[in-house]
C-alpha positions as CSV (number, residue, x, y, z in Angstrom):
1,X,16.8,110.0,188.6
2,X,17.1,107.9,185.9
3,X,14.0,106.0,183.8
4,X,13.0,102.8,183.5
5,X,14.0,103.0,179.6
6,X,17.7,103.8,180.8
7,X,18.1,101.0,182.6
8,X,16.8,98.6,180.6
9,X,19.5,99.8,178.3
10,X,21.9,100.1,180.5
11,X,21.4,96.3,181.6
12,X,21.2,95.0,177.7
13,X,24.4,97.2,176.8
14,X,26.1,95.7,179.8
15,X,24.8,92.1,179.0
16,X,26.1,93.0,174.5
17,X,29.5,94.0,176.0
18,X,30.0,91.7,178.6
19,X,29.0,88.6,176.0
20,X,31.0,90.2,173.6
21,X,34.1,89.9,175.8
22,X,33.3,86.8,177.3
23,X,32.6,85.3,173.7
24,X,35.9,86.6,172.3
25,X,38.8,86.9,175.1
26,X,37.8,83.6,177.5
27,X,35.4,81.6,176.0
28,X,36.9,81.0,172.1
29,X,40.9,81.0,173.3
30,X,39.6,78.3,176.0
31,X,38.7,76.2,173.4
32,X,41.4,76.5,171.8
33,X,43.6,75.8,174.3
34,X,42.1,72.8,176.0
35,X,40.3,70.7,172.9
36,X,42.9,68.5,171.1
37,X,41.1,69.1,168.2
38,X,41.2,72.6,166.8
39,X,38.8,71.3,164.1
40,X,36.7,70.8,166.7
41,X,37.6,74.0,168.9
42,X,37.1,76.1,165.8
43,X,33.6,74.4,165.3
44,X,32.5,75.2,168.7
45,X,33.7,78.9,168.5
46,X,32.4,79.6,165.1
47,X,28.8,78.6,166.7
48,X,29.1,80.9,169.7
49,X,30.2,83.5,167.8
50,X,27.4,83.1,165.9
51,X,24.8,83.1,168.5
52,X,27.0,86.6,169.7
53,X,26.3,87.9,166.4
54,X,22.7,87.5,166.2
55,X,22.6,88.7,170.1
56,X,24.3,91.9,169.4
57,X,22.3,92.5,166.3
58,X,19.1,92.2,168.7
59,X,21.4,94.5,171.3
60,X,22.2,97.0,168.6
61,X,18.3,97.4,167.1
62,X,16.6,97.1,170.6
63,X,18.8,100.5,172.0
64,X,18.4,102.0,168.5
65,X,14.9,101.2,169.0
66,X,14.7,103.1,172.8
67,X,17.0,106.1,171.7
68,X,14.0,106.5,168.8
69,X,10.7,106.1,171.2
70,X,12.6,108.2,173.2
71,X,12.8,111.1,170.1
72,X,17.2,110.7,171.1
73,X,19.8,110.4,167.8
74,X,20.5,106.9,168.2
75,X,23.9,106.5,169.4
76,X,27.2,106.8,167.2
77,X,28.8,103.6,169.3
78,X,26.2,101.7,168.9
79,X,26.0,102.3,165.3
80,X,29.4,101.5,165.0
81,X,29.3,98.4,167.1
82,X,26.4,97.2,165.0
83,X,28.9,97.8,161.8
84,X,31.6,95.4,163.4
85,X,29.4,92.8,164.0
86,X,27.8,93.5,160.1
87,X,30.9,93.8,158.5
88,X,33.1,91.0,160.6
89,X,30.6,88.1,161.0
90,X,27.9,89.1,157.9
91,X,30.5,90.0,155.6
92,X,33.9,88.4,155.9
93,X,32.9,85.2,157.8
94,X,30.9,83.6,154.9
95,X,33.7,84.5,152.9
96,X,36.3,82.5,155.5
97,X,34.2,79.8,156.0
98,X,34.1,79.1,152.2
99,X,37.9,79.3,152.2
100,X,37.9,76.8,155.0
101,X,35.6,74.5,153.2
102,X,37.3,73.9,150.6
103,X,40.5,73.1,152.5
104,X,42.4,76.7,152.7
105,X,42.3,77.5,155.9
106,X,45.9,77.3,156.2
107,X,46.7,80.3,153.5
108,X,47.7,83.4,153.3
109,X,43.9,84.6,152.2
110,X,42.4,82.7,155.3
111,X,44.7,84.6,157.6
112,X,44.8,87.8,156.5
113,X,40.9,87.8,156.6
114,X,40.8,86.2,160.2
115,X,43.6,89.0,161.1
116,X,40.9,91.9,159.3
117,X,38.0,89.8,161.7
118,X,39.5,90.0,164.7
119,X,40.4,93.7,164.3
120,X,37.2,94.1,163.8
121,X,36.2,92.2,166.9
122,X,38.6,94.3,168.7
123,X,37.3,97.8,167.3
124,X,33.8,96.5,168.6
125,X,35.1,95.6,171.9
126,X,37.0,99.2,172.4
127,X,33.5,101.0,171.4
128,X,31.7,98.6,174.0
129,X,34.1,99.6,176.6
130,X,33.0,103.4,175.8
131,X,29.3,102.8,175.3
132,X,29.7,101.3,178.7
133,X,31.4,103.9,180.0
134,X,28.9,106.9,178.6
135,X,26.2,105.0,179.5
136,X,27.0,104.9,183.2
137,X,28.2,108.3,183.5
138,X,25.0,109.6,181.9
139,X,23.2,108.0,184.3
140,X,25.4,109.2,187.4
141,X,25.2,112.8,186.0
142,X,22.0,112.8,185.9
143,X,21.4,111.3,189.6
144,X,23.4,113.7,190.5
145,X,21.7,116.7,188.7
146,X,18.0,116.0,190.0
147,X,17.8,116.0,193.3
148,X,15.9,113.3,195.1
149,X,11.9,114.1,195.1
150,X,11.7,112.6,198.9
151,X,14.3,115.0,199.7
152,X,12.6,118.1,198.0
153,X,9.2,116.8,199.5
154,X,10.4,116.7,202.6
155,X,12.3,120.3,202.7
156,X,16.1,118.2,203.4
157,X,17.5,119.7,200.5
């Protein structure tokens, strides 16, 4: 039987990794596909990715927060997602946007740092994918392992 506590973070690590995605692999290469303007495509994304950021920082500290109540070691993916999302959008987006600013987003700086960003991106969604994963299994193990209280109540079992 699972707790209250695991779903609720079962439901906000499904709703991190599911925006993450969404965010990343529809939503920004829509954009950029079907604005004319990839000034203005790029403008749009670099807002959305913002609001991602500041929702999986929220997503990261909030299960962080439940593994501690709960007196758990805070998980390694999350940990590790919350490092993507740090290091790609706190770290080397400032520093991109300032290139593209001041009019460079066409060299070789620009692209090497949106090619380190978007491995980042990536890394974060491959340790989504497995948070996800864990997550459901530890909750289907543990269905599995307790039996149902109507059933022992009830002498079925």
């Amino acid at each position: 039987m699972t707790t209250p506590l695991h779903r609720a973070s079962l439901l906000l690590t499904t709703a991190w990794v599911g925006s993450n995605w969404t965010v990343g692999y529809l939503v920004a290469p829509t954009l950029f596909k079907t604005l004319p303007d990839p000034v203005l495509a790029g403008t749009i994304a670099g807002h959305l990715f913002s609001v991602e950021a500041w929702f999986s920082v929220f997503c990261a500290l909030t299960l962080i927060g439940i593994s501690l109540y709960q007196r758990q070691k805070p998980s390694g993916l999350v940990l590790g997602m919350l490092v993507c999302v740090i290091s790609g959008y706190f770290v080397l987006h400032p520093v991109m946007a300032n290139l593209r600013d001041m009019g460079l987003s066409n060299q070789v700086q620009f692209r090497v740092l949106h090619g380190i960003a978007s491995g980042i991106y990536l890394m974060q969604s491959i340790l989504g994918a497995m948070l996800v994963i864990t997550r459901l299994s530890v909750g289907s193990v543990k269905s599995e392992a307790e039996p149902d209280p109507a059933s022992v109540k009830s002498g079925t079992l």
